[in-house]
C-alpha positions in Angstrom: 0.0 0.0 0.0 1.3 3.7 -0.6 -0.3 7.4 -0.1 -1.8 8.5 -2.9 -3.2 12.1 -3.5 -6.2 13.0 -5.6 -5.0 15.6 -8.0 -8.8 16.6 -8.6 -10.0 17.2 -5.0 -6.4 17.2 -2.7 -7.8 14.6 -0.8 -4.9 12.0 0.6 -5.2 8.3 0.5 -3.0 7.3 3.1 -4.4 3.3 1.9 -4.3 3.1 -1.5 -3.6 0.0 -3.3 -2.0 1.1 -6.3 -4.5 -0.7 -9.0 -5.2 0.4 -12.0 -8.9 1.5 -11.1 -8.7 2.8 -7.6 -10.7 6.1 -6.9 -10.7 9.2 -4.2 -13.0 7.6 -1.8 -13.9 11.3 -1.4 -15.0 12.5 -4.8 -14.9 9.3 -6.6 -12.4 10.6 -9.3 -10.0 7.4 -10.6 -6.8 8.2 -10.2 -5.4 7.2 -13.3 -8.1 9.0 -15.3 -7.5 12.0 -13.7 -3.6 11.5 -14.2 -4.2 11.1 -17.7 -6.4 13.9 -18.5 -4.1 16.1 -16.7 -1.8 14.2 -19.4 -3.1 14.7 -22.1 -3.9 18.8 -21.5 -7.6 17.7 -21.1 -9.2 20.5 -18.8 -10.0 18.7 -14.9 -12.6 20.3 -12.7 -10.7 20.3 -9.9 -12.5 20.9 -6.3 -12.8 24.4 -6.1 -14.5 24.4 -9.7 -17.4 21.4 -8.2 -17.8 23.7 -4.9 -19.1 26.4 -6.9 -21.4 24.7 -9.1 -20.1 25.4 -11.9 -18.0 23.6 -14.0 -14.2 25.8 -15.1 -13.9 27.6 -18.5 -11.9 25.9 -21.0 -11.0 26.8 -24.2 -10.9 22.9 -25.2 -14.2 20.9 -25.6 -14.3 18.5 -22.7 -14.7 15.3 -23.7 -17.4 13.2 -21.9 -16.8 11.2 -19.2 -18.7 8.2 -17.4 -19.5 9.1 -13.8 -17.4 6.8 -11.4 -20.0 3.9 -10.2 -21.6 4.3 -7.2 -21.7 1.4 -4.9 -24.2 0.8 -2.2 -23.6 -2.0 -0.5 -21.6 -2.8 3.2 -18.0 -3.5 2.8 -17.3 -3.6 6.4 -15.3 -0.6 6.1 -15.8 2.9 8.0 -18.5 5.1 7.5 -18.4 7.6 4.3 -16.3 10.6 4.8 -19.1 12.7 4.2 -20.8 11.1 7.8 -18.0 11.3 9.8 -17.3 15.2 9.0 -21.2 15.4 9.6 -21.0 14.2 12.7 -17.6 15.5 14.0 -19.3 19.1 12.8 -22.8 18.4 14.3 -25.0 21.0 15.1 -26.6 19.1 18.1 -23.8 18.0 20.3 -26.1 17.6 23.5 -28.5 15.7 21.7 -26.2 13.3 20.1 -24.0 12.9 23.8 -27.9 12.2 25.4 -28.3 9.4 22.6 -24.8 8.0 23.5 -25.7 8.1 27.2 -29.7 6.5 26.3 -27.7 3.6 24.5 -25.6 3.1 27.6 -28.2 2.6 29.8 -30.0 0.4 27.5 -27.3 -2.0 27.6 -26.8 -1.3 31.3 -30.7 -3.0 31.4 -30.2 -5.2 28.9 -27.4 -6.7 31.2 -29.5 -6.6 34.3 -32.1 -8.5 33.0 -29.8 -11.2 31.6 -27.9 -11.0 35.4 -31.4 -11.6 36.6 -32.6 -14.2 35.0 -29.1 -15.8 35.8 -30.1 -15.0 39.9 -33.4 -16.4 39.7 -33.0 -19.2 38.4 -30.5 -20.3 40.8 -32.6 -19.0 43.7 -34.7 -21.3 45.7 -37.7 -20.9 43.4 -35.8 -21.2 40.4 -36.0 -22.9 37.5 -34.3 -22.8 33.9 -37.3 -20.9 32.5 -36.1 -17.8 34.7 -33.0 -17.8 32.8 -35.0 -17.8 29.2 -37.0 -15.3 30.5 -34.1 -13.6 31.7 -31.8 -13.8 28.4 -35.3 -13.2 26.3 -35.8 -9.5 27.8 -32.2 -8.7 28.1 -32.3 -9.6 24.0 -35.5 -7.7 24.0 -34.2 -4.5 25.6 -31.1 -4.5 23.3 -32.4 -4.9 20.0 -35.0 -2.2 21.1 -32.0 0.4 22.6 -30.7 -0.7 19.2 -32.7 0.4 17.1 -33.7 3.7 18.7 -30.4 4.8 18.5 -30.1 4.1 14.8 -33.2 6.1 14.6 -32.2 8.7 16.3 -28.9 9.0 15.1 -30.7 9.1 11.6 -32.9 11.8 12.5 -30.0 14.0 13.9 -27.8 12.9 10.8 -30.9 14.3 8.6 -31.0 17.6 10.5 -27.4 18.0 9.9 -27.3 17.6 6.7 -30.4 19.4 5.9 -29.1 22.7 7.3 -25.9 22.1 5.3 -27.9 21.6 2.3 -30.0 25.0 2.8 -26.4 26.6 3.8 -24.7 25.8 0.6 -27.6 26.3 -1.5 -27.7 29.9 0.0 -24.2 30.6 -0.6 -24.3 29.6 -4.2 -27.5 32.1 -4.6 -26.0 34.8 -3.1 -22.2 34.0 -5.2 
């Protein structure tokens, strides 16, 4: 693996492969494309040009290119850049440290009811269906904290970008 910078956004790649294909996971451009257009004198909207909207005046016709593919399916890897500057810029802070804490204290019950059922069962009373009943609300209470926190997450990831959206879209009316 080697660094590779995108000569169309500056972005660096500290884990790029090298292959023939690889592309800025930022803006998508293929490095070797880029390369050779740059090559080849072929005019390159660079970053600054794609913030603004509008595309750099050349005096050569560009020739038409194929939009990198976009791929929507889990890899396993981290999040999109685009979510992780989101969320490292939120605009809700408190709400998003109260969502942390309400996912902490969902496992915190999920784990007491699974301690519980472990307790009861070995109690005088007990019996295994204590522990089932046990293990089956502690799996109930986390899938539930689970998925309330992917909701709200989503919801605050939505407000987020929504204001960015509105932001940028007032800047370029007002450029």
């Amino acid at each position: 693996m080697s660094e590779e910078t995108c000569l169309k956004c500056g972005h660096v790649n500290p884990a790029a492969t090298g292959s023939e294909t690889e592309a800025c996971p930022l803006c998508g451009a293929i490095y070797a494309r880029v390369k050779a257009a740059m090559a080849s004198g072929q005019p390159v909207r660079t970053a600054k040009a794609a913030d603004s909207g509008f595309p750099e005046r050349s005096s050569a016709p560009a020739a038409p290119t194929k939009p990198p593919p976009k791929v929507h399916q889990y890899t396993g890897r981290a999040p999109d850049p685009y979510i992780v500057r989101l969320r490292d810029g939120t605009l809700y802070p408190a709400f998003r440290t109260v969502v942390r804490l309400g996912l902490f204290f969902g496992y915190l019950v999920a784990a007491g009811c699974l301690i519980g059922g472990f307790v009861t069962m070995f109690g005088r009373d007990g019996t295994f269906y204590h522990l089932l009943i046990g293990a089956g609300t502690g799996a109930l209470v986390f899938l539930l904290t689970r998925i309330w926190f992917e909701l709200t997450v989503m919801i605050v990831d939505i407000a987020d970008a929504s204001v960015r959206t509105a932001e940028n879209s007032e800047q370029r009316a007002t450029s």
